[in-house]
N, C-alpha and C positions, 0 to 999 in steps of 0.2 A: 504494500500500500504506500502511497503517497506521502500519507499524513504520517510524521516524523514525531508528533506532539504526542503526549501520554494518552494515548485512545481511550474511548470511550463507547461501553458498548450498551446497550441496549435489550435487555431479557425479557419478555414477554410470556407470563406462565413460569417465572422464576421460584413459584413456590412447588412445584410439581417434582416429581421425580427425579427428570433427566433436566427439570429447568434448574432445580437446585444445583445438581451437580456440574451444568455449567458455570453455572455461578462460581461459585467452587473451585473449579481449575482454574478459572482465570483469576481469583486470589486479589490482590493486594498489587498488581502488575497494571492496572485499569480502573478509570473510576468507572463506576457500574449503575445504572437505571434498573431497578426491576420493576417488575408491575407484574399482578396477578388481580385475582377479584378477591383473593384472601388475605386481609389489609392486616391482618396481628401476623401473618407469617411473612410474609416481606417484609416486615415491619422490624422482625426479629435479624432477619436474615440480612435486611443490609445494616443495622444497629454492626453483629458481628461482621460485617464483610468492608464497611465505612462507606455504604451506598446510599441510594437515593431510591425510595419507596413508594410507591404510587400506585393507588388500586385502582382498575377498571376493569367492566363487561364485556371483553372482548367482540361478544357479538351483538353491541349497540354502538352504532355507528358515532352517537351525541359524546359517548363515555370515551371511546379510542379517541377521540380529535379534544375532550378537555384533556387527560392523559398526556396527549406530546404535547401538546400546548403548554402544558405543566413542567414536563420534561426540557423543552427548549428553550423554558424561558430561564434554565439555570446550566442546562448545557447547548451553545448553541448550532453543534455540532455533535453528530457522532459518526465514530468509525464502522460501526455494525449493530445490526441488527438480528435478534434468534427470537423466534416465537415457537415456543416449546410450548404453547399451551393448548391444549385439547380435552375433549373426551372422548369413552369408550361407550359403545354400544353392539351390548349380541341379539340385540332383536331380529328376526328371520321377517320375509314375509307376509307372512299369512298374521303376522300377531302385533308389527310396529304399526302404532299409529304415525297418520302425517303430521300431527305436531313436535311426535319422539323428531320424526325422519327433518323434518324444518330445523329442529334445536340441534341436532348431531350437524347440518350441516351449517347453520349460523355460526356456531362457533370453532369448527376445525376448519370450514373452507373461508366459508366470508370473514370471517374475523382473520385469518391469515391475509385478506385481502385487505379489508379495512386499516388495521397493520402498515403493510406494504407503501399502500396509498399514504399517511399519513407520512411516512418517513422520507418517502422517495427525496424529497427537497432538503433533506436533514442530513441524508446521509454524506460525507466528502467524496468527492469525486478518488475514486480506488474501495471504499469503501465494500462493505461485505454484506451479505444477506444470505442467513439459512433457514430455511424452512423443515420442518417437520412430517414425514407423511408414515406411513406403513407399509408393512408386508402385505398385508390386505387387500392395499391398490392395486396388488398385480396378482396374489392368489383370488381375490372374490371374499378372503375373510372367510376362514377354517373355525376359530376359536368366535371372531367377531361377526358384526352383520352385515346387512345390504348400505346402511348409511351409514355407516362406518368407512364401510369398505370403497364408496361414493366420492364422500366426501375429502378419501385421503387420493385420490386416484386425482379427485380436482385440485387438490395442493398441488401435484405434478405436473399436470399440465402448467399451473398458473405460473408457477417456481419456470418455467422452460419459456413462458410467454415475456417474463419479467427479463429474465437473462438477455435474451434479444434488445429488449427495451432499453435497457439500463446499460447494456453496454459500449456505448458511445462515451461514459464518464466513466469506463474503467471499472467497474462495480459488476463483483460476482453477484450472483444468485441461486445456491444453492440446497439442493433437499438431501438431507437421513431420510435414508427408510430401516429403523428397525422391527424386528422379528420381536417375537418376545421375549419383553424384559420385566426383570424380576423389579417393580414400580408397585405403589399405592395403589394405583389407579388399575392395575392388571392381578392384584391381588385378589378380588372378589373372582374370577374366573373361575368353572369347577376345577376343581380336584383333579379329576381324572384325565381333563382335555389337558391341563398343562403336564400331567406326566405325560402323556402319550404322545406331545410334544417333542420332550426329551429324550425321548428315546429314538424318533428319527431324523432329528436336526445330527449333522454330521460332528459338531462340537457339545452333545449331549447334554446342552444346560441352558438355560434360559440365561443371557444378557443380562448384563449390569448395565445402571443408568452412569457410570463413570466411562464404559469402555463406549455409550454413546455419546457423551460428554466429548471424548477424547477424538473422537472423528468430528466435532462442530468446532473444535479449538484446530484443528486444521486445516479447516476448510476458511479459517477466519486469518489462518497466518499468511506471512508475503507467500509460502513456499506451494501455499495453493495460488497462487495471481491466475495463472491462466488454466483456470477450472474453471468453467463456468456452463448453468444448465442442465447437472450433472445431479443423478438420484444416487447415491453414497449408497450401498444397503451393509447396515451390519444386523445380520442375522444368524448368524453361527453356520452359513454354507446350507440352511435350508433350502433357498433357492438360488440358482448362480445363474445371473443372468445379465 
C-alpha cells in the first residue's frame, strides 16, 4: 500500500468470532475502528485493544452511514476495511419463511454492500477491502440453508464486481471463504453434522477463527498488492477448487 502513515483499519462485526480475532492479530500495530451491533462487546474489546467502538445494524442503511460518519469524523482516512459480520441460517425450503430468507440476506449481502458503499471514498487510494462469504456459496450449504447459502454466493459476486471498480485507485477487494469453523455462531449446529464433517474434510477438524484471521491479515498486507477479486477459501481441503 501506499499509505506509509500508521494504518488504520476498519472491523465490521469485530465482536464475532473470526471478527475478534482479526482484531487481534492486528494488535497494537494499527489504530483500529470496530463496530458490531453489540455495543458492551466492542466496547470491551477496543477498551483492551486502544480502539475506537461504535455500534451499528448493519443491515439498516440510516445506522451504517451515522456509523462512518462517526468513524470519519475522528479518523479521516483508513487503510482497510473487513466486515466479518454475518449470520447463520439452516432453514431448508419447505420451512424458511421470507422474512427468515429477507433478514439472512439484509444482513450478510446488503449490509456487506451498505458497508462497501459507505467506505469506498474513505478508503486511501492502495487501500484494502475483505469481504467475508462461505463454503456454502459454492456447495449449496451441507450443514446450512438456501439463504444462507444465497446470500454468501452474492458476497462473491459483489467482492469480484467491487475489485473491477475500485481498481483504478489501486484498492484490493477481496473474499474468505471459510468451511467450518469452530465460532459462536457455528456452535449451535447439530452434533452429528459437525462430526460427520470431520471426518471427510481432508484436515479432519473444523477451523479456527485465528487460522481465518491469518488469511485476512494477508490479504490486507503490501505482499498481497496484486490480488485482487480473489475468493481465498480456507476450508481444511474440503473443497479444492
Amino acid at each position: 500500500m501506499h499509505n506509509r502513515e500508521r494504518p488504520v483499519y476498519c472491523i465490521v462485526g469485530a465482536a464475532g468470532g473470526i471478527g475478534r480475532a482479526i482484531v487481534e492479530q492486528l494488535g497494537e500495530g494499527a489504530d483500529l475502528i470496530v463496530m458490531d451491533r453489540d455495543a458492551v462487546a466492542i466496547g470491551d474489546l477496543a477498551t483492551n485493544m486502544g480502539g475506537m467502538a461504535i455500534s451499528l445494524d448493519i443491515a439498516d442503511e440510516t445506522s451504517v452511514s451515522a456509523a462512518f460518519a462517526e468513524a470519519r469524523s475522528a479518523h479521516p482516512r483508513i487503510t482497510g476495511l473487513i466486515i466479518a459480520a454475518g449470520i447463520v441460517d439452516t432453514g431448508k425450503l419447505a420451512t424458511i419463511t421470507l422474512a427468515r430468507w429477507q433478514e439472512v440476506l439484509a444482513v450478510n449481502l446488503t449490509g456487506t454492500f451498505l458497508c462497501c458503499r459507505a467506505a469506498q471514498d474513505w478508503l486511501v487510494d492502495g487501500g484494502r477491502i475483505v469481504t467475508m462469504s462461505s463454503l456454502a456459496a459454492r456447495s449449496g450449504g451441507v450443514i446450512t440453508g438456501g439463504a444462507y447459502a444465497a446470500s454468501k454466493a452474492g458476497v462473491e459476486a459483489l467482492t469480484k464486481s467491487m475489485a473491477q471498480e475500485l481498481a483504478p485507485r489501486d484498492i484490493t477487494v477481496n473474499c474468505i471463504s471459510p468451511g467450518a469453523i469452530a465460532t459462536p455462531m457455528t456452535a449451535g449446529h447439530p452434533e452429528d453434522r459437525k462430526a460427520a464433517y470431520d471426518r471427510i474434510v481432508p484436515l479432519r477438524r473444523h477451523g479456527t477463527a485465528d487460522e481465518v484471521a491469518a488469511a485476512a491479515l494477508f490479504l490486507l498486507s503490501p505482499a498481497a498488492s496484486y490480488i485482487t477479486g480473489v475468493v481465498l477459501p480456507v476450508n481444511g481441503g474440503i473443497r479444492m477448487d
